[in-house]
Every structure is written in C-alpha cells, then in structure tokens.
N, CA, C and O atoms as a GROMACS GRO file, in nm:
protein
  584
    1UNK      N    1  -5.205   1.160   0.357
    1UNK     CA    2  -5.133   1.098   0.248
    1UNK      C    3  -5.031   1.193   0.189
    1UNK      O    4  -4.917   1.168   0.152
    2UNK      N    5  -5.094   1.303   0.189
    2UNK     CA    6  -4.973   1.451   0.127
    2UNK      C    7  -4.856   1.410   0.229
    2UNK      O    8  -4.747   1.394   0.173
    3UNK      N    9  -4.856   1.393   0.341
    3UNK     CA   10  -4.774   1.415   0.456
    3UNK      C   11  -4.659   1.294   0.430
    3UNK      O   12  -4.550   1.302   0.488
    4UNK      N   13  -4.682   1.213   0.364
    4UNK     CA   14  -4.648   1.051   0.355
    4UNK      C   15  -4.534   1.061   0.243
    4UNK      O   16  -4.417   1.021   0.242
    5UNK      N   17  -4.606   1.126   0.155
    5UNK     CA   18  -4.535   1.211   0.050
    5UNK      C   19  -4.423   1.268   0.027
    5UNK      O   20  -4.315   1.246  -0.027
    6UNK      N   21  -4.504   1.382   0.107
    6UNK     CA   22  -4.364   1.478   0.116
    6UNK      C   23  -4.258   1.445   0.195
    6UNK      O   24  -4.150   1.500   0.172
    7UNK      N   25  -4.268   1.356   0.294
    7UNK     CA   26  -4.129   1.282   0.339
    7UNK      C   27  -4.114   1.196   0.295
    7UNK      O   28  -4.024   1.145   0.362
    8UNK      N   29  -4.142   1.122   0.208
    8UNK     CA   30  -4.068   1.000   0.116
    8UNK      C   31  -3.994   1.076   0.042
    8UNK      O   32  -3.878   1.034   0.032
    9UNK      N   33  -4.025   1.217  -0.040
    9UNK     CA   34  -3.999   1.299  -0.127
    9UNK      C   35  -3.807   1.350  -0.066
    9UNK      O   36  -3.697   1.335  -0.120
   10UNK      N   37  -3.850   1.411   0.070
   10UNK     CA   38  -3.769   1.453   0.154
   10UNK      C   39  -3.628   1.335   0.138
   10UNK      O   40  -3.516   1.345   0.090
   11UNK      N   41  -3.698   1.233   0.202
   11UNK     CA   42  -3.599   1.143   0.220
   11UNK      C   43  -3.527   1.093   0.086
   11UNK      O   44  -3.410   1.063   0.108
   12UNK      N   45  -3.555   1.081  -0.006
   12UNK     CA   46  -3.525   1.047  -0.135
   12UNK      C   47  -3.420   1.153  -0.155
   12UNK      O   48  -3.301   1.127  -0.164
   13UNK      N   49  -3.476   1.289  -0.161
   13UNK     CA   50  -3.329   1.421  -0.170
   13UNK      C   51  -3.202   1.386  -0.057
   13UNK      O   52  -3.082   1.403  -0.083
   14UNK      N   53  -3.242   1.346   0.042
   14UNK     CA   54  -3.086   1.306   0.136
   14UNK      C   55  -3.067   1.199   0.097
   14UNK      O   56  -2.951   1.184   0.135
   15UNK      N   57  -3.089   1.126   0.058
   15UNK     CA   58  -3.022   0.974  -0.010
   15UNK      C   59  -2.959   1.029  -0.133
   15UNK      O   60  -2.847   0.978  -0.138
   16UNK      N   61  -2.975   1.100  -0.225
   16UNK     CA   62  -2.886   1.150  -0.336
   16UNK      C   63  -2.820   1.201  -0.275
   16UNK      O   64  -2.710   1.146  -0.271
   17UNK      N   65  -2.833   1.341  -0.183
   17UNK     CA   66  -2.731   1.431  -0.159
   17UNK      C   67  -2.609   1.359  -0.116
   17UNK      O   68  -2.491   1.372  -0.151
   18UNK      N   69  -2.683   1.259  -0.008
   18UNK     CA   70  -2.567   1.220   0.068
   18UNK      C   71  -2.494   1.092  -0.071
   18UNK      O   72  -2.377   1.056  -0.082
   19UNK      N   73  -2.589   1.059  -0.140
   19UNK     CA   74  -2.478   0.979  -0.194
   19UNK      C   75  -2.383   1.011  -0.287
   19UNK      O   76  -2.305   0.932  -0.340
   20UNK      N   77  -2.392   1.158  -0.312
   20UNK     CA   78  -2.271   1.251  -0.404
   20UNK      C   79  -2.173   1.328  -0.305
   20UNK      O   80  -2.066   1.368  -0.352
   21UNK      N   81  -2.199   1.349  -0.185
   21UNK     CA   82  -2.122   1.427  -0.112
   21UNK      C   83  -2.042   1.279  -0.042
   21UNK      O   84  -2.069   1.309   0.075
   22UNK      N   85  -2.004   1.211  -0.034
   22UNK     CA   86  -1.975   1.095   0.063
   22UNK      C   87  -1.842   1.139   0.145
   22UNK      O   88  -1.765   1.191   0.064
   23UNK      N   89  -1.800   1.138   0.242
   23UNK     CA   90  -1.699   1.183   0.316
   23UNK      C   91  -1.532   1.071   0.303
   23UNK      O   92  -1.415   1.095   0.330
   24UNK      N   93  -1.598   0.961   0.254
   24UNK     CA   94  -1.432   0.900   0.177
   24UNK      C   95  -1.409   0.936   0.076
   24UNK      O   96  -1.481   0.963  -0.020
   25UNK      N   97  -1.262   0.940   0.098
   25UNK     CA   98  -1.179   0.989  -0.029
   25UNK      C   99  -1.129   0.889  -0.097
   25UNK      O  100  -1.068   0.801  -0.036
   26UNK      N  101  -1.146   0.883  -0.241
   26UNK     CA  102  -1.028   0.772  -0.301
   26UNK      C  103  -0.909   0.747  -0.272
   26UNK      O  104  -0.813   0.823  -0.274
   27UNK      N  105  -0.916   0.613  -0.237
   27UNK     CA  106  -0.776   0.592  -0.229
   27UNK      C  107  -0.673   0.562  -0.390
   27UNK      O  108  -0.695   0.484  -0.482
   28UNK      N  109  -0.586   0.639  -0.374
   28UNK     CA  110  -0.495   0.611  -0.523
   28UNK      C  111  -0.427   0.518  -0.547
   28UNK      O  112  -0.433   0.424  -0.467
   29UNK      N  113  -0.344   0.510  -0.654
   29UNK     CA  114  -0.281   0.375  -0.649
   29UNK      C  115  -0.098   0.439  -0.683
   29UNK      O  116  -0.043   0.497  -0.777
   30UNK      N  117  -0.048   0.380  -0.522
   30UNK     CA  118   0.072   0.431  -0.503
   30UNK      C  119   0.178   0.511  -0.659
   30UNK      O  120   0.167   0.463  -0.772
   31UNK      N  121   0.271   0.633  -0.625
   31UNK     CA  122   0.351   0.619  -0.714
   31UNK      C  123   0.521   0.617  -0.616
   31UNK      O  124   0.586   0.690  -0.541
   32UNK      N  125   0.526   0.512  -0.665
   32UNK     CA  126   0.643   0.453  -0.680
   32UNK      C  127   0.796   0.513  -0.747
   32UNK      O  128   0.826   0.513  -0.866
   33UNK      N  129   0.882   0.566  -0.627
   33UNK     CA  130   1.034   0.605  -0.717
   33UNK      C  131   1.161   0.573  -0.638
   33UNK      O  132   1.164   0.608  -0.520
   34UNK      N  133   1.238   0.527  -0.678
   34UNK     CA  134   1.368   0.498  -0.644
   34UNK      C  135   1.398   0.644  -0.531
   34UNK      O  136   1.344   0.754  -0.542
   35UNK      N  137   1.494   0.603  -0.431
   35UNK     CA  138   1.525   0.698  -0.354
   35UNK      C  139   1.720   0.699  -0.328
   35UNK      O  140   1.794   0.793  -0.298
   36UNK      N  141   1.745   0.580  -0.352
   36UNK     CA  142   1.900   0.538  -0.365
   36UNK      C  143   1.905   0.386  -0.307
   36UNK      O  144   1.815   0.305  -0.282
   37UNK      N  145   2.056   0.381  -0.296
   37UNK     CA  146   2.075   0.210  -0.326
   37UNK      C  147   2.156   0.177  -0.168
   37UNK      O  148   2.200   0.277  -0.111
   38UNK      N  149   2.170   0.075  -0.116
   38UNK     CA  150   2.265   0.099   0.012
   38UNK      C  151   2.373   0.000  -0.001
   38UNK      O  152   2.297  -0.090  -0.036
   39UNK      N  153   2.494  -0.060   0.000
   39UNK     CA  154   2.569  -0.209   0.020
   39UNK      C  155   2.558  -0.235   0.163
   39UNK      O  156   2.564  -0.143   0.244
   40UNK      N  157   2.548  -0.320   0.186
   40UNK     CA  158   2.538  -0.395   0.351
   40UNK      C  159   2.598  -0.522   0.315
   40UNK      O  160   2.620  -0.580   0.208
   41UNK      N  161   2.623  -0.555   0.476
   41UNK     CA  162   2.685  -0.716   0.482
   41UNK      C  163   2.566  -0.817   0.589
   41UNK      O  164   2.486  -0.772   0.671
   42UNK      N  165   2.582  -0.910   0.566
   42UNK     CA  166   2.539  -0.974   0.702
   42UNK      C  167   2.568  -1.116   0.682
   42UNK      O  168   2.568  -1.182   0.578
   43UNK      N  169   2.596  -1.153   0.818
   43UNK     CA  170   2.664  -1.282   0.798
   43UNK      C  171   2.780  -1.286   0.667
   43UNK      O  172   2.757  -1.355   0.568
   44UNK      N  173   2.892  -1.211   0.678
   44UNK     CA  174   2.962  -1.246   0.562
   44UNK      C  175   2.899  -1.196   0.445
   44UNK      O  176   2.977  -1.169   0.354
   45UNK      N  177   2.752  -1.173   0.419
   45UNK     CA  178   2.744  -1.192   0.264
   45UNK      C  179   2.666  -1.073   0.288
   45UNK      O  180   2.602  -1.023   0.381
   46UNK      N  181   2.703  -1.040   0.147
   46UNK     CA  182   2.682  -0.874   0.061
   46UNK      C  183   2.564  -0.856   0.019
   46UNK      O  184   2.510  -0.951  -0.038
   47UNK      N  185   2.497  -0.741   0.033
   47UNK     CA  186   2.361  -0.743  -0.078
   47UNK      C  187   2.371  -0.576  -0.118
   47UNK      O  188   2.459  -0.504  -0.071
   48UNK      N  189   2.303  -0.544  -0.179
   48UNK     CA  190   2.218  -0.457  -0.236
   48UNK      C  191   2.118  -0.380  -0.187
   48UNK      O  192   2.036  -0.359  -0.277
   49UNK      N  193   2.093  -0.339  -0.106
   49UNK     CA  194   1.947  -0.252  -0.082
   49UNK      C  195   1.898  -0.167  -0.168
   49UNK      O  196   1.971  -0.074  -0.200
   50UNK      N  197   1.774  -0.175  -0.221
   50UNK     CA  198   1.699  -0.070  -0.350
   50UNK      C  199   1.588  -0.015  -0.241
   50UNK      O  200   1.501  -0.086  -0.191
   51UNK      N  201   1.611   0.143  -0.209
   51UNK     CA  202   1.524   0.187  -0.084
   51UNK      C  203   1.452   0.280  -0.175
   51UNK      O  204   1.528   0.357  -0.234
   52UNK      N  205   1.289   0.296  -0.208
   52UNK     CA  206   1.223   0.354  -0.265
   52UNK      C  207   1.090   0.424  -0.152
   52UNK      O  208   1.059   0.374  -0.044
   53UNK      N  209   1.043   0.517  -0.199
   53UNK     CA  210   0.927   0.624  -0.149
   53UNK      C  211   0.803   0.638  -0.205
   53UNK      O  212   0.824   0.680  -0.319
   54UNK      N  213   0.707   0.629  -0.191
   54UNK     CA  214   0.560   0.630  -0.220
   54UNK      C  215   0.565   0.770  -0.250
   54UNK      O  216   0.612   0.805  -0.141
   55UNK      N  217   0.551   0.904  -0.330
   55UNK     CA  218   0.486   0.974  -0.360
   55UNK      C  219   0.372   1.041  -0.280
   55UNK      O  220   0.391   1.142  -0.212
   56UNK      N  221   0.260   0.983  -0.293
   56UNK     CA  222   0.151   1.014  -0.294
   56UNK      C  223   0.055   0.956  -0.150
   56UNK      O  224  -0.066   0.950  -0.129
   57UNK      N  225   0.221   0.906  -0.040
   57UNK     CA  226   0.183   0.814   0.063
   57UNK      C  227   0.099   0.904   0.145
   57UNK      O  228  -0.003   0.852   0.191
   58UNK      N  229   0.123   1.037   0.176
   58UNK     CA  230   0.030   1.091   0.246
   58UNK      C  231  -0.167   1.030   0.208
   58UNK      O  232  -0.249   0.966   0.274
   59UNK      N  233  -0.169   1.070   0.119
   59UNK     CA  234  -0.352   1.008   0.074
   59UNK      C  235  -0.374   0.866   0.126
   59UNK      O  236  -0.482   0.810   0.109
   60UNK      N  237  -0.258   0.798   0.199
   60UNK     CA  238  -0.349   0.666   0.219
   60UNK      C  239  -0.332   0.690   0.403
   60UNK      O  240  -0.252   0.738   0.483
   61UNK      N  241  -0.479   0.613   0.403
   61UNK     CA  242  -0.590   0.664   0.560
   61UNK      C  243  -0.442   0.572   0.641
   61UNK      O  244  -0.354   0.498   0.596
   62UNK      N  245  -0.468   0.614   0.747
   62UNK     CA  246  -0.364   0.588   0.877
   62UNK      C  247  -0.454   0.447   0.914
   62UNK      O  248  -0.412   0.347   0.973
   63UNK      N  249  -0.561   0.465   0.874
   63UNK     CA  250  -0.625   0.264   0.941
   63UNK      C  251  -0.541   0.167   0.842
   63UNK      O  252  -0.524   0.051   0.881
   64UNK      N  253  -0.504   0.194   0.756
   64UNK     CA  254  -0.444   0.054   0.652
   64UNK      C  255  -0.331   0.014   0.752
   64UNK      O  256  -0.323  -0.108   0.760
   65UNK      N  257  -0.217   0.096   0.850
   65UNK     CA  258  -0.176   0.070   0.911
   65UNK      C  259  -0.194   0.024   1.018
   65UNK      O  260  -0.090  -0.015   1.072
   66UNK      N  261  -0.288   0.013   1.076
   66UNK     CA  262  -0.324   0.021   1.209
   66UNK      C  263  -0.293  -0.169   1.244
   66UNK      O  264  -0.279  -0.248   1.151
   67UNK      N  265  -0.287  -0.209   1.383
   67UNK     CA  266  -0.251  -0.384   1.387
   67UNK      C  267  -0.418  -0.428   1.360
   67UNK      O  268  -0.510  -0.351   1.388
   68UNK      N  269  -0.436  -0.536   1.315
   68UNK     CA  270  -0.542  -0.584   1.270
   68UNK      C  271  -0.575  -0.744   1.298
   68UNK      O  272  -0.615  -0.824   1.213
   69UNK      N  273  -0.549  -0.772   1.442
   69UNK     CA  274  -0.559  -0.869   1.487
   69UNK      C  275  -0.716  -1.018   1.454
   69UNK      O  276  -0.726  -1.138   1.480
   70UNK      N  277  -0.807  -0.914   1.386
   70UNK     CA  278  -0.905  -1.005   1.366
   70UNK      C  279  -0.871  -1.082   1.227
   70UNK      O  280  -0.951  -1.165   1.183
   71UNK      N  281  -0.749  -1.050   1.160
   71UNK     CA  282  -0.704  -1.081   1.010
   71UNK      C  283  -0.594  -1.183   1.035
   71UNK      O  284  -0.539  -1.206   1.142
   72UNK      N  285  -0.569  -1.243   0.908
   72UNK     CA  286  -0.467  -1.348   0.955
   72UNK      C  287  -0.340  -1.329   0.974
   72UNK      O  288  -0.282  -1.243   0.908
   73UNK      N  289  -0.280  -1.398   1.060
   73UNK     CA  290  -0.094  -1.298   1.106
   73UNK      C  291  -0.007  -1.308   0.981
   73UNK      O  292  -0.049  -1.365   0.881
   74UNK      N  293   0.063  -1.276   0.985
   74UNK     CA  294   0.165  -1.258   0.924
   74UNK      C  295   0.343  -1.308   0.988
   74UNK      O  296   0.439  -1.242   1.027
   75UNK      N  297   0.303  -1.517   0.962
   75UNK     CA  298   0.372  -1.571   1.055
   75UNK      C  299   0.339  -1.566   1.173
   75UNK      O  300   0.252  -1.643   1.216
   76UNK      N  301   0.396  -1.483   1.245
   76UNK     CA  302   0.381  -1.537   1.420
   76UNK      C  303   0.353  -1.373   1.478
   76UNK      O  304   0.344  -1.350   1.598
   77UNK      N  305   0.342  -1.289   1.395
   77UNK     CA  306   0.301  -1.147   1.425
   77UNK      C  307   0.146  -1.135   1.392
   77UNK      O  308   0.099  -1.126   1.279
   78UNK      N  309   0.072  -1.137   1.516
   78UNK     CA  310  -0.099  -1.156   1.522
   78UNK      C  311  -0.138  -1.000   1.513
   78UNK      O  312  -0.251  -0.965   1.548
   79UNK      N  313  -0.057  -0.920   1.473
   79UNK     CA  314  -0.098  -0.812   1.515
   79UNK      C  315  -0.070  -0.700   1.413
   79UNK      O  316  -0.096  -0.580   1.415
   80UNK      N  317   0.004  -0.799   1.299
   80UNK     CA  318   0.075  -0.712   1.187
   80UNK      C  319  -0.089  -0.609   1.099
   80UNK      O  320  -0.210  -0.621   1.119
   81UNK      N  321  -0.026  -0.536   1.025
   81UNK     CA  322  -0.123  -0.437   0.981
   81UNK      C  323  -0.228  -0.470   0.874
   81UNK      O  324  -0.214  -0.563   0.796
   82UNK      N  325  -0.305  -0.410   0.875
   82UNK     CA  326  -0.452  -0.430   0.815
   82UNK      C  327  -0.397  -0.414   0.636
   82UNK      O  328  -0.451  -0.485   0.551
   83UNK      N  329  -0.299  -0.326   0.600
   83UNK     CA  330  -0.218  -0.346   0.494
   83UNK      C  331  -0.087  -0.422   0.464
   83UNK      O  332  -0.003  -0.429   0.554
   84UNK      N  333  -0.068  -0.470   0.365
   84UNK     CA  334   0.031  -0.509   0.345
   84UNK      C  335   0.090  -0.464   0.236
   84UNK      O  336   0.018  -0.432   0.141
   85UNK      N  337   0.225  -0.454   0.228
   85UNK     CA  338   0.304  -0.400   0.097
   85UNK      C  339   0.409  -0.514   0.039
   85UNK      O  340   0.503  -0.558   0.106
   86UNK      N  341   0.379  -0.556  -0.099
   86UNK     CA  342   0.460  -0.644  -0.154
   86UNK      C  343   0.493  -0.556  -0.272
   86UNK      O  344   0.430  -0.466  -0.328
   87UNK      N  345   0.630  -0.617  -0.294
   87UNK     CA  346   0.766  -0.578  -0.382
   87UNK      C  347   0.733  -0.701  -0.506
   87UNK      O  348   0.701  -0.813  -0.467
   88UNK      N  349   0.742  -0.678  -0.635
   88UNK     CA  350   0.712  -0.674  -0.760
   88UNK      C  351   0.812  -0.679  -0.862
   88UNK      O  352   0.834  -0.567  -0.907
   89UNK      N  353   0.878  -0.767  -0.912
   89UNK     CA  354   0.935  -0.739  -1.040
   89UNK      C  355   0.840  -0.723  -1.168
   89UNK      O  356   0.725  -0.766  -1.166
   90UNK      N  357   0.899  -0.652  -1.288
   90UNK     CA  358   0.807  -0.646  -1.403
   90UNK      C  359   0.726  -0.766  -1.421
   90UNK      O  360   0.607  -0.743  -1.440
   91UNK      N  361   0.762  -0.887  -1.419
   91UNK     CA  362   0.695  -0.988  -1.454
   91UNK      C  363   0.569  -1.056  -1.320
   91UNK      O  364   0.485  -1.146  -1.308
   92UNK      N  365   0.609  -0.977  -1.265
   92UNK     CA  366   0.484  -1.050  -1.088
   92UNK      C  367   0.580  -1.109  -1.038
   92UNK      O  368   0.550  -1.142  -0.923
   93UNK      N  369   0.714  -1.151  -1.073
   93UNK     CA  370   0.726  -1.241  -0.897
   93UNK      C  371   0.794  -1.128  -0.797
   93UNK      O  372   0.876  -1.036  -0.798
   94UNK      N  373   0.709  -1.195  -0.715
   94UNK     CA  374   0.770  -1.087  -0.591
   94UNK      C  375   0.919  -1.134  -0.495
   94UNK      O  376   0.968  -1.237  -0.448
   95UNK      N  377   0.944  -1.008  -0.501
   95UNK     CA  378   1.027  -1.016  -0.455
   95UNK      C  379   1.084  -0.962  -0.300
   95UNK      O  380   1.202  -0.960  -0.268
   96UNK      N  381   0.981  -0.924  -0.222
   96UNK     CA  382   1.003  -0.874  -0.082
   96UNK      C  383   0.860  -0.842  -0.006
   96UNK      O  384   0.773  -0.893  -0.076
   97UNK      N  385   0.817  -0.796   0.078
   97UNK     CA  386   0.690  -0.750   0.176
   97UNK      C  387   0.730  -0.707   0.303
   97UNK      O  388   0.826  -0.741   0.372
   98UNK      N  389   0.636  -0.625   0.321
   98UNK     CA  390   0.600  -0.549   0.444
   98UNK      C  391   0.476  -0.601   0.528
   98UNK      O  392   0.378  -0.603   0.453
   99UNK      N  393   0.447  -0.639   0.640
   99UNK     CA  394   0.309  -0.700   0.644
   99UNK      C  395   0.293  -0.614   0.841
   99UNK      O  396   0.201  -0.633   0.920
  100UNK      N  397   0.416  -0.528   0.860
  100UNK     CA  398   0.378  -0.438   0.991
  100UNK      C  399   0.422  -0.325   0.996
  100UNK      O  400   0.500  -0.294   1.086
  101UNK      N  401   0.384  -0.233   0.899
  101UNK     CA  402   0.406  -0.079   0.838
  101UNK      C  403   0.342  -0.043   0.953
  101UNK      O  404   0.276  -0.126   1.015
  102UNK      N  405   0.356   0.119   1.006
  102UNK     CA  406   0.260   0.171   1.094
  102UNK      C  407   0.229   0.246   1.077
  102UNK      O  408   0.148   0.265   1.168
  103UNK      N  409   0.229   0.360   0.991
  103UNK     CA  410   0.220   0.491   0.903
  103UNK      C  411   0.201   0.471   0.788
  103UNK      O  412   0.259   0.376   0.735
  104UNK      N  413   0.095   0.573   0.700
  104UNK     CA  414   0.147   0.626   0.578
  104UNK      C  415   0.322   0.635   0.579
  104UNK      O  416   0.400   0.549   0.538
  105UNK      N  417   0.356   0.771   0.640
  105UNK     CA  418   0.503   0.762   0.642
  105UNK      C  419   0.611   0.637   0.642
  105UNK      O  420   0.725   0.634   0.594
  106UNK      N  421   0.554   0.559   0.695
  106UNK     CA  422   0.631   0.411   0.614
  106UNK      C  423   0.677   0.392   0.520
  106UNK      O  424   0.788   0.339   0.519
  107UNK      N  425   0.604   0.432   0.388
  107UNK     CA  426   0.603   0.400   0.274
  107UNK      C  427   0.662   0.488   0.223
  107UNK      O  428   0.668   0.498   0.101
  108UNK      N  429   0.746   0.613   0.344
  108UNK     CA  430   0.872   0.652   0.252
  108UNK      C  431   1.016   0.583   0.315
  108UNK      O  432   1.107   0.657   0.354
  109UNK      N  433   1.027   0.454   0.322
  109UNK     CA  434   1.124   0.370   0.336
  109UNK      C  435   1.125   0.241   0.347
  109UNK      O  436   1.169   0.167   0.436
  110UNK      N  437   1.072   0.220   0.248
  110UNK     CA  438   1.054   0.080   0.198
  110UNK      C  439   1.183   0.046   0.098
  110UNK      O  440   1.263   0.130   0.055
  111UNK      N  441   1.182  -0.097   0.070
  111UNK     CA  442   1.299  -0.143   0.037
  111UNK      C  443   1.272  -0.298  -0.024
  111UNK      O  444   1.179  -0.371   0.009
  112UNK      N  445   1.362  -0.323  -0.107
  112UNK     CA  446   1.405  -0.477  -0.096
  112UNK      C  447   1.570  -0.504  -0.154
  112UNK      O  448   1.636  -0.416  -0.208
  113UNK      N  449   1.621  -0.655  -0.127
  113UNK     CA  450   1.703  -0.610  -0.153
  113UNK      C  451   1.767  -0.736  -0.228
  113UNK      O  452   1.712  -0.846  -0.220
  114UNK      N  453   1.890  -0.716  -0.305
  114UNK     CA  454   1.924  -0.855  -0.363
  114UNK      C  455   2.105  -0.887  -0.341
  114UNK      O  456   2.179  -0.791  -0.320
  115UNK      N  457   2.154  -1.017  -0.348
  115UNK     CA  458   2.302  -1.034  -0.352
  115UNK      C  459   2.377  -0.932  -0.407
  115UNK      O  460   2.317  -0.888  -0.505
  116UNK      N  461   2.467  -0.883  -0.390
  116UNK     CA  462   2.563  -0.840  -0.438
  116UNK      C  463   2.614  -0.890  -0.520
  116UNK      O  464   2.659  -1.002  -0.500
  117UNK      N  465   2.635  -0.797  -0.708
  117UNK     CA  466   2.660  -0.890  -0.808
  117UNK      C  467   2.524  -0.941  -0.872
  117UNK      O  468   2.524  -0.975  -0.990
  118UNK      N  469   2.433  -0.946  -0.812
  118UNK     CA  470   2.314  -0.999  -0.875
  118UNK      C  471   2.218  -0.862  -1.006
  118UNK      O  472   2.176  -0.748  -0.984
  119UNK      N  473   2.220  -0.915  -1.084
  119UNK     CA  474   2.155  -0.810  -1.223
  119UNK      C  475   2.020  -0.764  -1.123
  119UNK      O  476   1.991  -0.867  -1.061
  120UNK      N  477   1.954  -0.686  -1.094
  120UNK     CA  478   1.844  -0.659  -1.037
  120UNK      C  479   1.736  -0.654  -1.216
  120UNK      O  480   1.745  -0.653  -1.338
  121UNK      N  481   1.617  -0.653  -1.068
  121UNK     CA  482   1.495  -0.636  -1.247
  121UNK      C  483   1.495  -0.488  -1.314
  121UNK      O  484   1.512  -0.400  -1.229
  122UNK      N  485   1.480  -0.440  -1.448
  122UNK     CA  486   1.498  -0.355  -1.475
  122UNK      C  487   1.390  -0.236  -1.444
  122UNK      O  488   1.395  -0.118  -1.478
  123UNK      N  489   1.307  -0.294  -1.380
  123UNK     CA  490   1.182  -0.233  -1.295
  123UNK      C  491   1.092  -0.319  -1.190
  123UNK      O  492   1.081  -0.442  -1.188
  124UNK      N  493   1.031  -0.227  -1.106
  124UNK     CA  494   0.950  -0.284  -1.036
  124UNK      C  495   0.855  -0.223  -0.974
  124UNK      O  496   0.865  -0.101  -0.988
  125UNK      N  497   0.767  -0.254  -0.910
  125UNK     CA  498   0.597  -0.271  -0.878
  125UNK      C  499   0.570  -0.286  -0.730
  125UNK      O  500   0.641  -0.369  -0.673
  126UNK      N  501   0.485  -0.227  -0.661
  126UNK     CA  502   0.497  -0.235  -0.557
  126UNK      C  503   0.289  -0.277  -0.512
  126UNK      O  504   0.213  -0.203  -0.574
  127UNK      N  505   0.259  -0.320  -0.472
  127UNK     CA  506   0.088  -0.329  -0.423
  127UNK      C  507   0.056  -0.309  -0.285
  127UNK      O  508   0.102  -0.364  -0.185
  128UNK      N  509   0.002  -0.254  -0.292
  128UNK     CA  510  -0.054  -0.226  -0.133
  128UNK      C  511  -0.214  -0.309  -0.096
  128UNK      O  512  -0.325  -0.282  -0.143
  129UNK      N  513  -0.181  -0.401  -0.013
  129UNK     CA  514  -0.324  -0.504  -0.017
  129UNK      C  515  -0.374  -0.470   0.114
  129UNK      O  516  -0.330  -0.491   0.227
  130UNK      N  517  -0.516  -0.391   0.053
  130UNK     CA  518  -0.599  -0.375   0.165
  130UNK      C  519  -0.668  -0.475   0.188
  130UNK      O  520  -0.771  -0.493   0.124
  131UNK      N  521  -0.620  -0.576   0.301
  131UNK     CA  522  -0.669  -0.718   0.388
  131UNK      C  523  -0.839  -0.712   0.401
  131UNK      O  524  -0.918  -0.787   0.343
  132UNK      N  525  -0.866  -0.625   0.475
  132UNK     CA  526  -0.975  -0.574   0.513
  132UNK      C  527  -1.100  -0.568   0.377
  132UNK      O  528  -1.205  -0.632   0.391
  133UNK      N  529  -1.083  -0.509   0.285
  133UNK     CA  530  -1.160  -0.470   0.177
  133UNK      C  531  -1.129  -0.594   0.056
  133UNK      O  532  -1.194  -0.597  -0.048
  134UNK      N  533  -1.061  -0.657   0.076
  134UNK     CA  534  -0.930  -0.730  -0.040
  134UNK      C  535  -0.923  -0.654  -0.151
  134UNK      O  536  -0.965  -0.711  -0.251
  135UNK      N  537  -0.873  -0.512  -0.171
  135UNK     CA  538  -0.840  -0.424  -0.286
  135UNK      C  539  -0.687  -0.432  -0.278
  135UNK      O  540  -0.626  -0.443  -0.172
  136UNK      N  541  -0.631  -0.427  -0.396
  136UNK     CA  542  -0.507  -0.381  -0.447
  136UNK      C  543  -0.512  -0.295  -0.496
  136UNK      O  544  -0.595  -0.266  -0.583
  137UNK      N  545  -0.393  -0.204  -0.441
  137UNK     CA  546  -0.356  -0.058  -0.560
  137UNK      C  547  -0.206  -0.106  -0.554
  137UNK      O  548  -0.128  -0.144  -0.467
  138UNK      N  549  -0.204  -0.086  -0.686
  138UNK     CA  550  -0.073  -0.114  -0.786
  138UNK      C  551  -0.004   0.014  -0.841
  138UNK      O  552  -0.063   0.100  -0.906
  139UNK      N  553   0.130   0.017  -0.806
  139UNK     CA  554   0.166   0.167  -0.868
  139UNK      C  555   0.258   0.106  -0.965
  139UNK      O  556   0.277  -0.009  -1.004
  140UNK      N  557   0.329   0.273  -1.001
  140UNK     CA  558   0.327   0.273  -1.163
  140UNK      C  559   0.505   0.151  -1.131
  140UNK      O  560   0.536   0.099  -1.023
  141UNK      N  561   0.566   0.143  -1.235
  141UNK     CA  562   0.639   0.082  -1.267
  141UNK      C  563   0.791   0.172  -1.235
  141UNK      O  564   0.789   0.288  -1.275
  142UNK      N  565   0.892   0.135  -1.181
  142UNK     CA  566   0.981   0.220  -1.115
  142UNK      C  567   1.102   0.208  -1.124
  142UNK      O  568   1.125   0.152  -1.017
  143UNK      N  569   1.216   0.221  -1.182
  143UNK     CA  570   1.353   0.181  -1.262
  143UNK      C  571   1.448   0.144  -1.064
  143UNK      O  572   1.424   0.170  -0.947
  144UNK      N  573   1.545   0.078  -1.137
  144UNK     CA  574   1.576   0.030  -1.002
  144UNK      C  575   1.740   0.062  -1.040
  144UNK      O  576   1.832  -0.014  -1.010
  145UNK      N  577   1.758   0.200  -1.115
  145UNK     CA  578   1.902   0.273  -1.160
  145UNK      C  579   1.857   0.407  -1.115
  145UNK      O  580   1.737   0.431  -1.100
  146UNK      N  581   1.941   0.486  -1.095
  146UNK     CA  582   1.935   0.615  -1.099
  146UNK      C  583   1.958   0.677  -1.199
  146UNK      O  584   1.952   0.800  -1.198
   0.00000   0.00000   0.00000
C-alpha cells in the first residue's frame, strides 16, 4: 500500500511540474503599424494602398500558416491557411483579408486598399483568426497617416 502511495504521490508532482513548465508559448495579440502608402492603377481606376507590418510577427508559430485543408476554403482555395488575417476599421467593418499567408513573415506586408480620393478610416485593426482553435488576437489600433 506504501508502494501505491508513493507513486500516486510521484505522479501528482509531474502533473504540477509539467503543468507550470508547459512548452507553448503565448501567443500575443498582433501590434500593428503603418509602413507607407502606394498609388496604383488597374483597369483605369486609381486606389490607394495602406501597406502595414506586424511588429511582434516573429512570436506567431509557423503552423497558423501552414494550408489547412481539413478547414473550410476560402472560396475555391481548399488549401488556404489555418489563419486568417482580416483588415478592420475603428468601427468593425472590415475592410480587406488574407486567408493564404505562408509565414509569420507575411505579416510584414500586408495591406488593404481604397479608391483614390476616398477619406480612409482614421484607424484600423487588424485580427488574426486562428480557424483551428477559433481564437482571435486583435491588435492595437493603427493610424492610416504618417
């Protein structure tokens, strides 16, 4: 019975240890900054590009990118990534997405973009939706002027 004991005892210390040492890292919640602006044409008509950089993109795991075919496509791309990145005005409507990033490093060239002439929002928001887990991380709020 001592014997019964002392490894329940045993086992009880690696169930704490291990549940304070755990080998995932938090994931953060993006920061978000303007990087510059681009003019383009297409078809005749003008827009705006607002091209911004994640900060802190290194800390997020290389699987959020990875293709994630057991998840639902993204349109007619069965293969798009296990994350997705949507574009945010202050108020929630969105205004752009990413749904086949392949890197962290992605998320230093992200973008959306609007008409030429058009007032842009005076900030914006970016979420990164982990499909897989259904978590959002939301970063901070990001001026869309230099």
């Amino acid at each position: 019975m001592k014997s019964l004991a002392a490894t329940a005892a045993a086992m009880v210390g690696m169930l704490t240890i291990g549940a304070g040492s755990s080998n995932a890292q938090a994931v953060p919640n993006p920061i978000l900054y303007l990087t510059g602006t681009e003019y383009y044409t297409v078809n005749g008509n003008d827009f705006v590009r607002y091209r911004y950089d994640v900060f802190n993109k290194s800390a997020y795991p290389a699987a959020f990118f990875s293709a994630a075919p057991s998840l639902p496509p993204c349109g007619t791309n069965t293969n798009s990534a296990r994350a997705w990145v949507d574009f945010f005005d202050s108020r929630g409507r969105r205004l752009y997405g990413f749904c086949a990033l392949n890197s962290p490093n992605s998320l230093g060239s992200i973008w959306f973009a609007m008409p030429e002439g058009t007032i842009p929002p005076s900030y914006v928001y970016i979420e990164i939706i982990d499909r897989q887990t259904n978590t959002r991380y939301r970063s901070n709020l990001a001026d869309t002027t230099m």
